[in-house]
C-alpha positions in Angstrom: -45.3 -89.3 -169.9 -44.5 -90.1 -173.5 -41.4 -88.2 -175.7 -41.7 -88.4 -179.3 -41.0 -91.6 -181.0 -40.7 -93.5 -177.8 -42.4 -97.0 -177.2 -45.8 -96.9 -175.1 -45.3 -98.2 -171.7 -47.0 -101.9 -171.3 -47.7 -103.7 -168.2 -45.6 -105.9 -167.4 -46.9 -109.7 -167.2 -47.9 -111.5 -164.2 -47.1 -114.8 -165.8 -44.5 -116.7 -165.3 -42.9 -120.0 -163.5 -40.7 -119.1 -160.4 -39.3 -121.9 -158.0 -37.5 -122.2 -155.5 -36.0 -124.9 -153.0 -36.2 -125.0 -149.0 -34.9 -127.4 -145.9 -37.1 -129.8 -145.0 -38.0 -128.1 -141.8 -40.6 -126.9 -139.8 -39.5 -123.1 -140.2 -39.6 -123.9 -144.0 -43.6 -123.9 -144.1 -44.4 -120.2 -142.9 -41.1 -119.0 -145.0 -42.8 -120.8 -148.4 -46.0 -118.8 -147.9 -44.6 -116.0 -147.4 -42.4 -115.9 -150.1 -45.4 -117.1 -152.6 -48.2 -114.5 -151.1 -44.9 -111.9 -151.8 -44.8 -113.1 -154.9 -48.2 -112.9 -156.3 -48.0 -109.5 -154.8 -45.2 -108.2 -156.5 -46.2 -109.5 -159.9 -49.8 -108.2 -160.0 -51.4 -111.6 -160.2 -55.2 -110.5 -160.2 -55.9 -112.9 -157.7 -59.2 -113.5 -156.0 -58.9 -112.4 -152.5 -60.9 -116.4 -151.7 -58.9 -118.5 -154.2 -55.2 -116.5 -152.3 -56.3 -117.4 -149.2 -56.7 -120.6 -150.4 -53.7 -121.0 -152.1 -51.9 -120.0 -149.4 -53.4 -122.6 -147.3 -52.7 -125.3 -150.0 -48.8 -124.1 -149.6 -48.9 -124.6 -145.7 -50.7 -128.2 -146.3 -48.2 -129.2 -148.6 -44.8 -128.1 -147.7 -46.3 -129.2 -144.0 -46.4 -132.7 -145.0 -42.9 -133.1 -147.1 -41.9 -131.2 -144.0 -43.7 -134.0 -141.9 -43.9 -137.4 -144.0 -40.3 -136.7 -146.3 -37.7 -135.4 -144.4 -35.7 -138.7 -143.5 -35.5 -139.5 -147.5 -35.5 -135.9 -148.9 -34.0 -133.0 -146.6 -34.8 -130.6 -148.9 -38.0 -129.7 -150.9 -38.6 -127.6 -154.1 -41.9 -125.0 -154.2 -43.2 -124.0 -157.5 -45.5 -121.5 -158.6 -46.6 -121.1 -162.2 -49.2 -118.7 -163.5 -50.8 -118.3 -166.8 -53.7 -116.2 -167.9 -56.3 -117.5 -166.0 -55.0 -120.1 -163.5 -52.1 -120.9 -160.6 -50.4 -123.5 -159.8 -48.4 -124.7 -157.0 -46.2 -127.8 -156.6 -44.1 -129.1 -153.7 -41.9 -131.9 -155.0 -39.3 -133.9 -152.4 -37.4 -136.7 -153.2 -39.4 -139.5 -151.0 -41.2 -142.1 -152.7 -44.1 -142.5 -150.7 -47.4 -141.2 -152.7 -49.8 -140.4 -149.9 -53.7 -140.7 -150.5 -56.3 -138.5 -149.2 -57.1 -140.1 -146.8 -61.5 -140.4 -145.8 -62.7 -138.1 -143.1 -62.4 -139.6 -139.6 -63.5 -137.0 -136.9 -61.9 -139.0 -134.1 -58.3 -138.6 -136.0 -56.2 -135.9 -134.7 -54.5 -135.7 -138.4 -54.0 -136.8 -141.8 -56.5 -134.4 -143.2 -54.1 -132.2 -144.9 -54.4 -133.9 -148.6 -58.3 -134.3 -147.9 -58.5 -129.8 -147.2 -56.4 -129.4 -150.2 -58.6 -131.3 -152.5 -62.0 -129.6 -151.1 -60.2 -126.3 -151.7 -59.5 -126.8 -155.3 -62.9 -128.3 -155.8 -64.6 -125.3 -154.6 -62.8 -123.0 -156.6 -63.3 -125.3 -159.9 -59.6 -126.2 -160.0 -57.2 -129.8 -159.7 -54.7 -131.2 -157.8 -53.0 -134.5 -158.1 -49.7 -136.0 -156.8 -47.3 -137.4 -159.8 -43.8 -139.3 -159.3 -40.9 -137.6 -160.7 -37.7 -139.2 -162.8 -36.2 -139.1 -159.6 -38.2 -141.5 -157.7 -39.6 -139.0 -155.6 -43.3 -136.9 -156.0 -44.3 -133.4 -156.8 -48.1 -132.8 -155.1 -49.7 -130.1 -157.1 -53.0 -127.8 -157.0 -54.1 -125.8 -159.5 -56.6 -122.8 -159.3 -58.3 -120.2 -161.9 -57.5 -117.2 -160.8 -61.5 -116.1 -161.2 -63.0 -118.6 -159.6 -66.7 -120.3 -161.1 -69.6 -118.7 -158.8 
């Protein structure tokens, strides 16, 4: 209900950059996606019920292998998640300078296929991911998804 002379309510944005940083352990992984799917939740992001189940996936795959692959050289990791008007974006970033490589599908391997699942998902959903170095000397891996996803 509106008085006289008042403002009209707006929505309020989803957009926005939030981050946050976690211990380089194996309880960190389900506590990151939580806190993201919470997130998206609590700001309205009109997220494609296929791209958030991907994107949650992608958070698991990622904090799983700084988790895995970074801890001796970076105990603690940092999650990001940015979203603008019609994408997402989530980074992990640790401090160990090792830039892994997706690696080629090998059936008989029992792992290493975390990198390679990331990348399919963000190519079915018309998005990008990439793995950069930082000023520190360590590596932020990245994914990013449109919210609306190409048919």
């Amino acid at each position: 209900m509106e008085s006289r002379g008042s403002v009209p309510a707006r929505p309020v944005s989803y957009e926005g950059v939030w981050r946050f940083t976690a211990p380089a352990v194996d309880v960190s992984v389900p506590q990151a996606r939580h806190a993201v799917r919470d997130l998206i939740a609590r700001q309205g992001v009109p997220l494609d019920e296929d791209v958030a189940e991907g994107l949650l996936l992608i958070v698991s795959e990622l904090v799983t292998n700084a988790v895995k692959h970074a801890a001796l050289l970076s105990p603690e990791l940092a999650v990001e998640l940015a979203v603008g008007e019609e994408w997402i974006r989530v980074s992990v970033e640790d401090n160990h300078p090792y830039r892994p490589t997706a690696l080629e599908t090998d059936h008989g391997q029992t792992g290493g296929r975390g990198l390679l699942l990331v990348r399919e998902i963000t190519r079915e959903a018309g998005g990008a991911c990439d793995v950069e170095h930082t000023a520190g000397g360590g590596k932020t891996i990245w994914a990013a998804l449109p919210l609306n996803p190409r048919a």
